[in-house]
SEVOZA-595642 format. One line per 2 residues: number of its first residue (from 1); for each residue x, y, z of C-alpha. Coordinates in steps of 0.1 Angstrom, whole numbers, plus 2048, in hexadecimal, padded with zeros to 3 digits. Layout:
// residues N
NUM	X:Y:Z  ...
***
This chain:
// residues 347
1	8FE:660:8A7  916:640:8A4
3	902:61E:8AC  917:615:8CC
5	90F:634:8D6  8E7:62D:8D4
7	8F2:609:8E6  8FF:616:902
9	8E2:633:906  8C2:61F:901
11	8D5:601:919  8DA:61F:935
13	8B9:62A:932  8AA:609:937
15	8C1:5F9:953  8C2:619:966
17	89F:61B:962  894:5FE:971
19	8AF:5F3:988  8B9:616:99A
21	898:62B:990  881:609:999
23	869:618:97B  856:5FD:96A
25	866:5EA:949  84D:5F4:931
27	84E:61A:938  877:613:93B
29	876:5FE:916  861:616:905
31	871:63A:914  897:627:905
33	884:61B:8E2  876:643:8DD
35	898:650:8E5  8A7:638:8CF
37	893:641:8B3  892:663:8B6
39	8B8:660:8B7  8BD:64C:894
41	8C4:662:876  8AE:65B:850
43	8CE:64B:844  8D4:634:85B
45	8AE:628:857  8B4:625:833
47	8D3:60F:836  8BD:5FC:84C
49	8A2:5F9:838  8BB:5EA:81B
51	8CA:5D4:82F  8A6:5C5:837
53	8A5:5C3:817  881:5DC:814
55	871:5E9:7F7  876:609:7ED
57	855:618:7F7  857:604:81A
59	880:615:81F  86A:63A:816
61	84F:62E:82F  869:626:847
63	87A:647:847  85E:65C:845
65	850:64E:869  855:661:886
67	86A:651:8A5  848:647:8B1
69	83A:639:897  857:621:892
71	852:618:8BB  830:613:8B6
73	82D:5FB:894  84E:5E4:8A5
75	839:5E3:8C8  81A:5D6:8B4
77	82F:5C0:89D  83E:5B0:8B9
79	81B:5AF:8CE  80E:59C:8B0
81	827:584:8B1  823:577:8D6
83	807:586:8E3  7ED:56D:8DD
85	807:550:8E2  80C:55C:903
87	7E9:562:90D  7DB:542:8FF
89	802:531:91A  7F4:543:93A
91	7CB:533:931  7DA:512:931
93	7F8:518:94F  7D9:529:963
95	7C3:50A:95C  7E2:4F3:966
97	7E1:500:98A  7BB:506:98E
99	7B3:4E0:986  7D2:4D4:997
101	7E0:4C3:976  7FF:4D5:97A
103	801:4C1:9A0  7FE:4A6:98C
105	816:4A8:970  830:4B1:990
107	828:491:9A5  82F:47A:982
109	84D:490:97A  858:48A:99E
111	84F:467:9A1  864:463:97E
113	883:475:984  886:47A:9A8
115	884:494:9BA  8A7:4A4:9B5
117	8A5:4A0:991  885:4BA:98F
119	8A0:4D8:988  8B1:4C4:96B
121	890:4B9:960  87E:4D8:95E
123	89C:4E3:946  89B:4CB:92F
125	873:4D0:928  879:4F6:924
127	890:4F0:90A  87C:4D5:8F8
129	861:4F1:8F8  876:510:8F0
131	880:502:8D0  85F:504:8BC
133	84D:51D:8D4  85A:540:8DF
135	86C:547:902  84C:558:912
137	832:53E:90B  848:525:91A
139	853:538:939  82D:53C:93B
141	827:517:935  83F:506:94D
143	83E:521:969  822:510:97B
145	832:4F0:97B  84B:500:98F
147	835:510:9A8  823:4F1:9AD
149	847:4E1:9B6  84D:4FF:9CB
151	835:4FA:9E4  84B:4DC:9EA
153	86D:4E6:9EB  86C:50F:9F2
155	897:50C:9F2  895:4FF:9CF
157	87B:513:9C1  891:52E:9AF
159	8A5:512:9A3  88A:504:98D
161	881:526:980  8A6:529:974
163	8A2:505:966  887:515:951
165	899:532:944  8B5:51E:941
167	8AB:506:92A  891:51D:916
169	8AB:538:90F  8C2:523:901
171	8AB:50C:8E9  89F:52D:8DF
173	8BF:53A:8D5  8CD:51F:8C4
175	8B7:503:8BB  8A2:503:89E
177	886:509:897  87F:524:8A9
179	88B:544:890  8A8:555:89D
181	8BD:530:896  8AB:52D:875
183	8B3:54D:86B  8DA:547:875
185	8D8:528:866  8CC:537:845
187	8E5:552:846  903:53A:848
189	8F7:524:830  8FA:505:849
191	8DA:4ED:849  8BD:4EA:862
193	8C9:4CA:873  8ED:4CF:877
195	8E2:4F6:884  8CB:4E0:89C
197	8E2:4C1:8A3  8FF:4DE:8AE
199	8E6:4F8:8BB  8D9:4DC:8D4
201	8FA:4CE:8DF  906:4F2:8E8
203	8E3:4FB:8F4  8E1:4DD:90D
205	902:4E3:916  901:50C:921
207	8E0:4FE:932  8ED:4E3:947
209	90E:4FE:954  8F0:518:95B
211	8DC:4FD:96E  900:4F6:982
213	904:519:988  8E0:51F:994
215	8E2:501:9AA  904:50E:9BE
217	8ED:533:9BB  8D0:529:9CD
219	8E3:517:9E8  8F2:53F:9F3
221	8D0:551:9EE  8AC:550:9FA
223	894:55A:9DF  870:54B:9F0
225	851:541:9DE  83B:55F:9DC
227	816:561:9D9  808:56E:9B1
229	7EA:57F:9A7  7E2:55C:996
231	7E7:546:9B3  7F2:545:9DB
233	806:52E:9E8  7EA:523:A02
235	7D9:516:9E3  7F7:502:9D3
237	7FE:4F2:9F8  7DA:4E9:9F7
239	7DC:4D3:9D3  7FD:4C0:9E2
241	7EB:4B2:9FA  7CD:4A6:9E5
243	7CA:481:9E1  7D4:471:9BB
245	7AF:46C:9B7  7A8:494:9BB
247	7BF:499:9A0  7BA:49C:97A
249	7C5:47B:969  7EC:483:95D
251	7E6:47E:936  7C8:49A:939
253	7E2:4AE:94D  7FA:4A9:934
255	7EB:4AC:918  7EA:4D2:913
257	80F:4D7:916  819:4B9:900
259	800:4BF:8E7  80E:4DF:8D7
261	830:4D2:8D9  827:4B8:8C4
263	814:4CA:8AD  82E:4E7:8A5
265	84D:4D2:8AA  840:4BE:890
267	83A:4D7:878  85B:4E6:87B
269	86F:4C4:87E  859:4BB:857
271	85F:4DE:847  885:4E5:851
273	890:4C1:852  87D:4A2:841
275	878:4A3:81F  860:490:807
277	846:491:824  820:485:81A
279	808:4A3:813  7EE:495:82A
281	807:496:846  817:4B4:83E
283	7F6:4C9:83A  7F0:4BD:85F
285	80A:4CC:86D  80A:4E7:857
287	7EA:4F3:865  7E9:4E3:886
289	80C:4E8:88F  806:511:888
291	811:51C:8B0  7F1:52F:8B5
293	7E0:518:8A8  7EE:4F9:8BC
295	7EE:50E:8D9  7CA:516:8D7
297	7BD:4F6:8D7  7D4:4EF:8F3
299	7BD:50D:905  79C:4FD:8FD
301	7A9:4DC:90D  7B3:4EF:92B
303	795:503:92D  781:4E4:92D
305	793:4D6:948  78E:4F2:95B
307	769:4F5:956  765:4D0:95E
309	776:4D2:97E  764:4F2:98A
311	747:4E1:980  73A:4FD:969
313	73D:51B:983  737:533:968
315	73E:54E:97D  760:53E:98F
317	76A:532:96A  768:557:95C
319	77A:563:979  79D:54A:975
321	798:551:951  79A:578:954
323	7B7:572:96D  7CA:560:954
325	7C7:57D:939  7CF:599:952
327	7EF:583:95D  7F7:581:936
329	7F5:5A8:931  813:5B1:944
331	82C:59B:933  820:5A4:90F
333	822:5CC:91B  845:5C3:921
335	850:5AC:904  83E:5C7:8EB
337	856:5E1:8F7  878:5CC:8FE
339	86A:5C7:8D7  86C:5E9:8C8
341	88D:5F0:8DE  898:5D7:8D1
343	891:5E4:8AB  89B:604:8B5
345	8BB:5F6:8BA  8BC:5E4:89A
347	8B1:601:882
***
């Protein structure tokens, strides 16, 4: 069968599936990634596998696996790509809320911009973080920021969700150095920096007229702050109305947020762009700026915050923390499978 032909069946499946059938996206991803599969012909893998430029045994291996074996190793591939970064994101957004530092990072980002500038601003810091960390850890990283402002503003809520998105999907998709713009970059034989110089001015730019249209969106809809499984909204009116004193100092609060952006910015900005750096320095980064590794220290800082301020309540500890990986679960379920759809639909 013709590859349009696949398109258009596996993109049926999984938009009838979940918007008229209401059946859950990881059944929906992994039903249209089996069909698919089952659907691709041994020659067509083997141009595939040619174009990947594979070994010879690995194009035999590739051909010989059945439709779900091929699901199966491009679910765990992608699962071991994001899984633990996004776990080790929703320890530190859960600690964020559960010691009130993200209250406190929203009052000095309100304070400092105003408050009708929260929307632009929450934009802006997703795309400074989607460039050297992946979509989901950052949606998972910024998200209760914006339910801490929520309790404020309900109206304007979904509008600095969509800041969010808007500014992490496009750094993502066109500023170095996260891999999709290296790999174009590489590709077209056009350098790191002018592939990040561009990639940002058009970035920023598709942001800010998604940020304009969101804004004259959320004035015609009503899309209210809801409770999660993580936290209620009882509980985030409770920390805006906690005295300055209550609250985490506002370096500790920022601190694990802006110290894996250092960290792996860093090491990307010294291996795709400066040259002739000092070992010592680059050795640093190179190990330290590693995303799980910069993201897991990032945890431990959080985690000790959020031991200090429940003043070593084992029990309630365990609790927030077992919360936090549950919450995790469900979005790597569902990035796994988009992930071998979305390798169906490349082999």
């Amino acid at each position: 069968m013709g590859p349009l032909f696949l398109l258009l069946l596996g993109m049926t499946i999984v938009v009838g599936g979940i918007l008229l059938f209401k059946i859950h996206p990881v059944i929906v991803l992994l039903a249209a990634a089996l069909v698919v599969s089952g659907l691709t012909s041994s020659s067509v893998l083997e141009i595939y596998g040619k174009e990947k430029k594979l070994s010879e045994k690995e194009v035999i291996t590739l051909v010989k696996q059945s439709a779900g074996e091929r699901v199966a190793v491009a679910f765990g591939s992608t699962c071991g790509k994001i899984g633990l970064l996004i776990i080790l994101a929703s320890i530190i957004g859960k600690s964020l809320l559960e010691t009130g530092a993200a209250e406190k990072i929203v009052r000095a980002t309100i304070s400092l911009t105003g408050a009708k500038q929260v929307p632009a601003s929450m934009m802006a810091s997703s795309f400074v973080l989607a460039g050297p960390v992946f979509f989901d850890t950052v949606f998972y990283l910024m998200v209760p920021l914006a339910r801490a402002m929520g309790v404020r503003s309900q109206k304007s809520y979904p509008l600095y969700i969509m800041g969010i998105v808007a500014g992490g999907t496009m750094a993502h998709s066109l500023v170095p150095p996260t891999p999709g713009p290296l790999f174009v970059a590489a590709e077209l034989g056009v350098s790191f920096g002018l592939m990040a110089i561009m990639g940002g001015i058009v970035g920023l730019t598709c942001a800010t007229s998604g940020l304009i249209y969101a804004s004259w969106l959320n004035k015609r809809q009503d899309i209210p702050l809801r409770n999660t499984t993580e936290t209620s909204i009882e509980d985030l009116q409770k920390w805006s109305t906690k005295e300055p004193t209550q609250l985490p100092g506002i370096w500790i609060s920022v601190l694990p947020i802006a110290l894996p952006v250092f960290l792996i910015t860093g090491d990307a900005f010294l291996s795709s762009i400066v040259k002739d750096v000092p070992i010592e320095i680059a050795k640093f980064f190179d190990v330290l700026g590693n995303p799980i590794i910069a993201l897991s220290m990032s945890a431990m800082i959080s985690l000790v915050l959020l031991y200090r301020f429940l003043k070593g309540e084992q029990k309630i500890f365990g609790q927030s923390l077992q919360e936090a990986i549950y919450s995790s679960g469900i979005i790597i379920l569902i990035t796994a499978s988009g992930g071998a759809f979305g390798t169906m639909l490349q082999q």
